[in-house]
C-alpha positions as CSV (number, residue, x, y, z in Angstrom):
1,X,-22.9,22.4,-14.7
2,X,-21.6,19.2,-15.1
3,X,-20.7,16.9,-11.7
4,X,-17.9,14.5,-11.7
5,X,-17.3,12.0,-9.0
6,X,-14.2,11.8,-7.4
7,X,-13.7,8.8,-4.9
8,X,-10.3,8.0,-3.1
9,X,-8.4,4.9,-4.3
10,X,-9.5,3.3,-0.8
11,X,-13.1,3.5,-0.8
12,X,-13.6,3.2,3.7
13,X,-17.0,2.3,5.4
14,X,-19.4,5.6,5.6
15,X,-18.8,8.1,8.5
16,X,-20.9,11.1,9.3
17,X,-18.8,13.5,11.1
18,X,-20.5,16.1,12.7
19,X,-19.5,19.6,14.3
20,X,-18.2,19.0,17.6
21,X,-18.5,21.6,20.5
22,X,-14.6,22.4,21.0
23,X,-12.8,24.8,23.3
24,X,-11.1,26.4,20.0
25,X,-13.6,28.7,18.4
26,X,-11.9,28.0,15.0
27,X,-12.1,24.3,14.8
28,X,-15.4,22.7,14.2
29,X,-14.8,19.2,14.7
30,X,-12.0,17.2,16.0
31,X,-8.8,17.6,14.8
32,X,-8.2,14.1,14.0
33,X,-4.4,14.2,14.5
34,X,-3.9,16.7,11.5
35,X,-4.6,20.4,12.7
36,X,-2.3,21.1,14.8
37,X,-1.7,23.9,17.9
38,X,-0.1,26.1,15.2
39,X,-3.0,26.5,12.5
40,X,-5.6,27.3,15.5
41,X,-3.4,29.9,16.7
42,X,-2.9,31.6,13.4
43,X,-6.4,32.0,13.1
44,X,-6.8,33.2,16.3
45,X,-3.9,35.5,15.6
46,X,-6.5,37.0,13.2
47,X,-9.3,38.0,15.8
48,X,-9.7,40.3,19.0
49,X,-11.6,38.7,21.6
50,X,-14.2,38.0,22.8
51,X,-14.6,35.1,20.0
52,X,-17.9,34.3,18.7
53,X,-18.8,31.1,18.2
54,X,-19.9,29.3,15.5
55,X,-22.0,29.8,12.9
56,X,-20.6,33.7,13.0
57,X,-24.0,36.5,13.4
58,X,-21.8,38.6,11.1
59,X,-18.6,38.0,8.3
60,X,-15.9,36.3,10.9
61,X,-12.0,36.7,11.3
62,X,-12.2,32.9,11.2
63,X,-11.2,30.8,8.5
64,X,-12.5,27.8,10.5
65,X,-11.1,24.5,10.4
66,X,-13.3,21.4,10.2
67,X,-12.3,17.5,9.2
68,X,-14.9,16.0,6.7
69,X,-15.1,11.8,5.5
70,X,-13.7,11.4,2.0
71,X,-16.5,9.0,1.2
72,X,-18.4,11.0,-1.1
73,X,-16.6,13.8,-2.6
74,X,-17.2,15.7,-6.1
75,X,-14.6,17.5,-8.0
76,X,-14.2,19.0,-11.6
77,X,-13.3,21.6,-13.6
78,X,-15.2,23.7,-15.7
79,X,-14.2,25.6,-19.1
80,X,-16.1,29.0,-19.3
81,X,-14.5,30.6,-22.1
82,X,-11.9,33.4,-22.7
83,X,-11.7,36.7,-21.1
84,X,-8.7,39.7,-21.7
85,X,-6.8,37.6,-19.3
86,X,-7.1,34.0,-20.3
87,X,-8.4,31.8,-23.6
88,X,-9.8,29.2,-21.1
89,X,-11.4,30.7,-18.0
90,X,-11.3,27.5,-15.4
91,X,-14.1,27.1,-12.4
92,X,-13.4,24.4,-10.3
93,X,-16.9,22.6,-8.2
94,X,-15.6,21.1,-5.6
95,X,-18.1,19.4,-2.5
96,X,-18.0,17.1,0.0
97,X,-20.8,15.3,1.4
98,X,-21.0,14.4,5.1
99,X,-24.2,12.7,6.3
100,X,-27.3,15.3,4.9
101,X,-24.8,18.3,4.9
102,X,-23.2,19.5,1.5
103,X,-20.3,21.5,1.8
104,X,-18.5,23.8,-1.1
105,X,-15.2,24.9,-1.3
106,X,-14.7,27.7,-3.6
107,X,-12.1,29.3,-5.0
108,X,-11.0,33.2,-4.1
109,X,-11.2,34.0,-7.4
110,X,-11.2,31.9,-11.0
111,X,-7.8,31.5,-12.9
112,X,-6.9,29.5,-17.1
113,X,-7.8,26.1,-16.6
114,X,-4.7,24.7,-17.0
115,X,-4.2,26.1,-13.2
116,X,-7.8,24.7,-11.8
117,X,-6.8,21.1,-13.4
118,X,-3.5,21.5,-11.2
119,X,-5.4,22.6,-7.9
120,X,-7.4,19.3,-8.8
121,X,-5.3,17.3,-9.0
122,X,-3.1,18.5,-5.7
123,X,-6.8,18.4,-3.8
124,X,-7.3,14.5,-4.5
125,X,-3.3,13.8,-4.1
126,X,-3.7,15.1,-0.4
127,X,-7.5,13.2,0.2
128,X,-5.5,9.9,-1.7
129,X,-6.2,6.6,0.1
130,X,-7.5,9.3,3.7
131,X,-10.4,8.6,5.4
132,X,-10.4,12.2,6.4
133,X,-9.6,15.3,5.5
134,X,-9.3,18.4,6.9
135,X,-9.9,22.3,5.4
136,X,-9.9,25.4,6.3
137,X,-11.6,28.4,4.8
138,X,-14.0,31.6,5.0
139,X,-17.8,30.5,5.9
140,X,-20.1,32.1,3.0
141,X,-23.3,30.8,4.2
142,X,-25.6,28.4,5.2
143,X,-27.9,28.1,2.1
144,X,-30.6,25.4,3.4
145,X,-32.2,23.1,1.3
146,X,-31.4,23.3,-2.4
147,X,-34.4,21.9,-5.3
148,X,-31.1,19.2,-6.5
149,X,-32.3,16.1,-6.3
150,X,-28.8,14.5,-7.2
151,X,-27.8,16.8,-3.4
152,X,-30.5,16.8,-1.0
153,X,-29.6,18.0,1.9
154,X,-28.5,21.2,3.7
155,X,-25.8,23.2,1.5
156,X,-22.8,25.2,2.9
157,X,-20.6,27.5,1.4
158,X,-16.9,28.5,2.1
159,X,-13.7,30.0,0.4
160,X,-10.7,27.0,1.0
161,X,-8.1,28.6,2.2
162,X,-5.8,25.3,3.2
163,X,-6.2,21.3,3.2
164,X,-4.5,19.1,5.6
165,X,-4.4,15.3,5.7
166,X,-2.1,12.7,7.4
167,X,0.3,12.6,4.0
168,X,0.2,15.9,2.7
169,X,-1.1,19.4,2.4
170,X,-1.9,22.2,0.0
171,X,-2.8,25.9,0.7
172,X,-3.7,28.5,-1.5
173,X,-1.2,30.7,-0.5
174,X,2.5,30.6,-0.3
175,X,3.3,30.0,3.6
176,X,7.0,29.0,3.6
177,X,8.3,25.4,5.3
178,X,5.9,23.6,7.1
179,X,6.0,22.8,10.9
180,X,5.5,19.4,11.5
181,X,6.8,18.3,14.8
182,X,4.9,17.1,17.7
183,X,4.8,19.9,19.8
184,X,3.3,22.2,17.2
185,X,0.3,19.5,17.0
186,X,-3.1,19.7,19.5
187,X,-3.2,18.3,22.8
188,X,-3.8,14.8,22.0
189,X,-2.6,13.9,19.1
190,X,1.7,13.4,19.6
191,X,0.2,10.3,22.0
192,X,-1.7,8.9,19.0
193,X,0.2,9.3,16.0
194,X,4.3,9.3,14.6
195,X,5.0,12.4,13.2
196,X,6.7,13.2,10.0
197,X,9.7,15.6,10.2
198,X,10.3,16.2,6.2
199,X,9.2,19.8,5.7
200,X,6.5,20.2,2.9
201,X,6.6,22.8,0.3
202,X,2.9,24.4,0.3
203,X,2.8,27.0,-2.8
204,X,-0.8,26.8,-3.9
205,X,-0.9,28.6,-6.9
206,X,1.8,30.6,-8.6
207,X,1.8,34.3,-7.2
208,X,1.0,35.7,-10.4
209,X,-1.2,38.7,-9.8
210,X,-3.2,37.2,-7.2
211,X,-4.6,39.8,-5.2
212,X,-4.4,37.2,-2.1
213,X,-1.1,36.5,-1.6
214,X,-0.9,35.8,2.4
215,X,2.5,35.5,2.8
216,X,3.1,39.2,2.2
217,X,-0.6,40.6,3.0
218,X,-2.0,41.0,6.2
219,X,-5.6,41.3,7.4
220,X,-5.2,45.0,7.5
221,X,-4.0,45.2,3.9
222,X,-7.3,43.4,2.9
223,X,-9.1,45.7,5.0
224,X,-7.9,48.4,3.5
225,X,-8.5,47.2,-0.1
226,X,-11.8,46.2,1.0
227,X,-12.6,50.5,2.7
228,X,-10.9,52.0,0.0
229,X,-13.5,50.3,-2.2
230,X,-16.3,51.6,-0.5
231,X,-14.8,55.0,-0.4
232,X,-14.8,55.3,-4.1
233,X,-12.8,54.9,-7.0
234,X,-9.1,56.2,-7.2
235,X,-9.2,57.0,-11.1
236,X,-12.0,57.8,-13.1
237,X,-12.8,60.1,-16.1
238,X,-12.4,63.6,-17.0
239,X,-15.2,65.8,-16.7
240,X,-15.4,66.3,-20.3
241,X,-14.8,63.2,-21.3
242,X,-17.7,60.9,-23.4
243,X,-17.8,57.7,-21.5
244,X,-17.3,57.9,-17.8
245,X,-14.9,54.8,-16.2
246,X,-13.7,54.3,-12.6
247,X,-10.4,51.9,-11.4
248,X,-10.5,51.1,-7.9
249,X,-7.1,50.5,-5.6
250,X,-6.5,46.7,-5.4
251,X,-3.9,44.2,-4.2
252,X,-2.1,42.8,-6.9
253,X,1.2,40.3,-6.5
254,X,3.7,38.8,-8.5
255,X,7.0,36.7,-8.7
256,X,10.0,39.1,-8.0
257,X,12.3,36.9,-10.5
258,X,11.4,38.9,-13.5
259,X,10.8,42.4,-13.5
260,X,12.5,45.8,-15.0
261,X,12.7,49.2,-13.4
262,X,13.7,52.4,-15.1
263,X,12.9,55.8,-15.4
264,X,11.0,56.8,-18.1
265,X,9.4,60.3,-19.8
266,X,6.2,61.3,-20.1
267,X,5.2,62.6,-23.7
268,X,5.1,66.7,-23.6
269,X,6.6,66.5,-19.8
270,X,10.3,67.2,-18.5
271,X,9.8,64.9,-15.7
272,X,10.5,61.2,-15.9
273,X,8.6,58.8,-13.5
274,X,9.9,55.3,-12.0
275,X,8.0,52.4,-13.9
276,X,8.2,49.5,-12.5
277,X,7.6,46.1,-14.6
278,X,6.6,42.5,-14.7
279,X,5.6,39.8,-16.9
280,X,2.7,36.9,-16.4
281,X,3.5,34.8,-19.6
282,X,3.0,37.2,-22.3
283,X,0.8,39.9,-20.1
284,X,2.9,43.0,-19.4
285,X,2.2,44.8,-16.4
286,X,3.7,47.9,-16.1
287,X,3.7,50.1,-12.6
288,X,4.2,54.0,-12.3
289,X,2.8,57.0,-10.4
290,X,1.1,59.4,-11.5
291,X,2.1,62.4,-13.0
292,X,2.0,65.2,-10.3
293,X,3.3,68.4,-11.3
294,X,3.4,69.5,-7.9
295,X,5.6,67.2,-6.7
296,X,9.0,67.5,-8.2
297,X,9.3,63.3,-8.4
298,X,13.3,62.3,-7.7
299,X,13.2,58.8,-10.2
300,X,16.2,57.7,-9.5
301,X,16.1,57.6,-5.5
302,X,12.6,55.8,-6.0
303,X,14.4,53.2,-8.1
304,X,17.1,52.5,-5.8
305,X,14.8,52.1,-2.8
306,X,12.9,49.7,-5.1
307,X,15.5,48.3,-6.1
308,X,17.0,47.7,-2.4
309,X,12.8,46.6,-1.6
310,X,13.1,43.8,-4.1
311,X,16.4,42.4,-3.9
312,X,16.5,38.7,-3.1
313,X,12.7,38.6,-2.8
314,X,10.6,36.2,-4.0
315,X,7.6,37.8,-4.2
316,X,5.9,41.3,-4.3
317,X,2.6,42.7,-3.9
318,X,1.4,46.3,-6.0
319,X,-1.3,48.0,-4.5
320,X,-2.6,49.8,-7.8
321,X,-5.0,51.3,-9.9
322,X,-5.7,49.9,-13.8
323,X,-5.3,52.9,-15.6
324,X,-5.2,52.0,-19.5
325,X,-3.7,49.6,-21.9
326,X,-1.0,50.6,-24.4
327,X,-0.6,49.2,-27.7
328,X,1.5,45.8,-27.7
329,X,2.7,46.8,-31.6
330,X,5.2,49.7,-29.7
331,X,7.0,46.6,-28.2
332,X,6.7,43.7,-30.9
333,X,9.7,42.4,-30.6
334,X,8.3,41.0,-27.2
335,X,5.9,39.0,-28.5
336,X,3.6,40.3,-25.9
337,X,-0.3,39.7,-25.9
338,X,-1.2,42.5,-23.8
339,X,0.3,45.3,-22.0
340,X,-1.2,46.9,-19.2
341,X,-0.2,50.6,-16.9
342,X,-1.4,50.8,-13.4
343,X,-1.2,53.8,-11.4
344,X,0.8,52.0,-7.9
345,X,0.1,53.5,-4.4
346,X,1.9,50.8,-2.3
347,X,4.8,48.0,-3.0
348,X,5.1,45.4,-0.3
349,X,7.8,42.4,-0.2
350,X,8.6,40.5,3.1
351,X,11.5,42.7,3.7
352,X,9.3,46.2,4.4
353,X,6.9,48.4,2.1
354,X,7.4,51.7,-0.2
355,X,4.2,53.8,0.6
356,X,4.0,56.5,-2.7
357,X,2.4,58.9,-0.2
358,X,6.0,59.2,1.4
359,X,7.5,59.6,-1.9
C-alpha cells in the first residue's frame, strides 16, 4: 500500500506526548482543553464498574480517548476494486506518529471511495493549523515492532470512533447538536481556554446501511448482533437443496426520508405480508417477514404501527436477515442496479422499536 503524507498547514516544533496516568479510565493523556466532562462520561456510561485500566486484559467497554501531536501524520485512500455494492471499494490508512509509537485508526467497516475521500478530507479539516488532536476509538491491539523501515517503532491499532480539536469535530456516527459550553468541559480547562457556543453539526457518514449507527443503537443491540452470530445463522438452506448458504441477523440503518410500505402477496399464498422499503442510490432494499403459516399475519396493523414508528424520523435501523436478490428487470422503470429482500426481526427509530416476535 501506498503512504501519503499529510502535514497541517502550520508545521509546530516536535512533541512526544505520552499516556498520562489520569483519574478517568477512559482518557489516556491529558485532555488538552478539548475532551470535555461529557465525552468521558459517555464512555463510562458504557461500562459497569469496577473499570480496568489501561491497556484492557480483555475487549473493553471503552472507546478510550487520547490527544496525539499533529507533527507527523499519514493519510490516504485506497481504491480496491468493485464488489455487489460499490464500483470503487475505498480503504482509508490513516496513522499518527507520536515519539516511537505508531498509531492506526481504522475504519468500522470500508465504504465507495467517493465516501473515504470525504472522511479525509473532514479528518485534516479538524487537525488544520492544531498542534493536537484528540480521538477516540476501540483499542485492537498492541502489535509491537513491525519489519517497516519507513515506521519503526511500536504499532497500535484502534477503530475511530470520534475526533476533537479546538476548531472542529467529526464522528462517525450521527450524535445530534454538540455541547460546547464550559461546564460540560474537564476540570481545568473553562480557566484556560474561551469557549465556542455555535453548536456543530457531527454527521460522520451518511446512515446508509451502516450497521453502526449510534445514535439509535445501543451497546446491547451490538451485543445482541454480536450472540446471535455465535448462536448460528437465522436462514440457511433447505435440506434438499444443492448448495448449502447461511444469513446471519445483523444491524442495518438507513435515512427515514425515502422509503415505501405496503402490503404485498406472496406467489401461491392468500396471505399478504408488510414490506417495507428503502433506496441507497440505485440499491433497493426491500424488508418483510417471513411467511409463517401459522401465524395469521394482520398487514395492515403492522403498517400503521410502522408507519406511526417512522413518522418524522430521521433515521431507522432494520435488524435483518439477507435472504435473496430479485431480478431488477421486474422493476425497470426504476433504473435500479440491484434489488435486495431481507427477512426483518427488529425496526428501531429514536421514537421506540417494532419487535416481529410481538407481531
Amino acid at each position: 500500500m501506498k503512504f501519503v503524507p499529510f502535514l497541517p498547514l502550520l508545521v509546530l516544533a516536535v512533541c512526544n506526548i505520552s499516556w498520562a496516568t489520569v483519574t478517568n479510565p477512559g482518557l489516556l493523556t491529558a485532555d488538552y482543553g478539548v475532551v470535555t466532562k461529557a465525552d468521558l462520561n459517555e464512555e463510562m456510561a458504557r461500562c459497569e464498574p469496577p473499570y480496568e485500566s489501561f491497556p484492557p486484559k480483555e475487549n473493553a467497554c471503552f472507546q478510550y480517548w487520547q490527544c496525539l501531536p499533529t507533527k507527523e501524520v499519514h493519510l490516504t485512500c485506497e481504491d480496491l476494486g468493485a464488489n455487489d455494492e460499490y464500483e470503487h471499494i475505498g480503504e482509508a490508512t490513516f496513522w499518527i506518529k507520536n515519539g516511537s509509537d505508531i498509531h492506526h485508526f481504522l475504519t468500522r467497516r470500508n465504504f465507495d471511495l467517493e465516501s473515504c475521500q470525504e472522511w479525509a478530507t473532514e479528518w485534516k479539516e479538524v487537525m488544520r493549523d492544531e498542534e493536537v488532536v484528540c480521538l477516540s476509538g476501540d483499542y485492537i491491539e498492541n502489535a509491537g515492532e513491525e519489519p517497516s523501515p519507513a515506521l519503526a517503532g511500536n504499532h497500535y491499532y484502534w477503530i475511530i470512533d470520534r475526533m476533537k480539536s479546538r476548531h472542529g469535530e467529526w464522528s462517525y456516527f450521527y450524535r445530534g447538536p454538540i455541547e460546547t459550553s464550559a461546564e460540560t468541559r474537564s476540570d481545568d480547562v473553562a480557566k484556560r481556554i474561551d469557549v465556542d457556543e455555535t453548536p456543530i453539526d457531527r454527521r460522520g457518514p451518511d446512515p446508509r446501511y451502516d450497521p453502526f449507527y449510534e445514535s439509535l443503537l445501543t451497546a446491547e443491540d451490538l451485543e445482541r448482533e454480536k450472540a446471535d452470530h455465535a448462536n448460528g445463522s437465522a436462514l440457511s438452506s433447505g435440506l434438499h437443496e444443492k448448495e448449502h448458504w447461511e444469513s446471519f441477523n445483523e444491524w442495518r440503518c438507513f435515512s427515514a426520508d425515502k422509503i415505501e410500505m405496503n402490503c404485498v402477496g406472496v406467489k401461491g399464498e392468500s396471505t399478504k405480508i408488510p414490506s417495507l422499503e428503502v433506496k441507497d442510490k440505485r440499491h433497493l432494499h426491500e424488508f418483510s417477514l417471513d411467511l409463517d403459516p401459522s401465524r395469521e399475519a394482520d398487514c395492515e396493523s403492522t403498517i400503521a404501527f410502522w408507519q406511526k414508528l417512522l413518522s418524522g424520523e430521521r433515521a431507522f435501523c432494520a435488524y435483518a436477515a439477507y435472504l435473496q436478490d430479485n431480478p431488477v428487470n421486474l422493476r425497470e422503470e426504476e433504473g435500479l442496479d440491484r434489488w435486495s429482500l431481507w427477512i426483518v426481526s427488529q425496526i428501531k427509530t429514536a421514537k421506540g422499536t417494532w419487535p416481529a416476535q410481538k407481531f
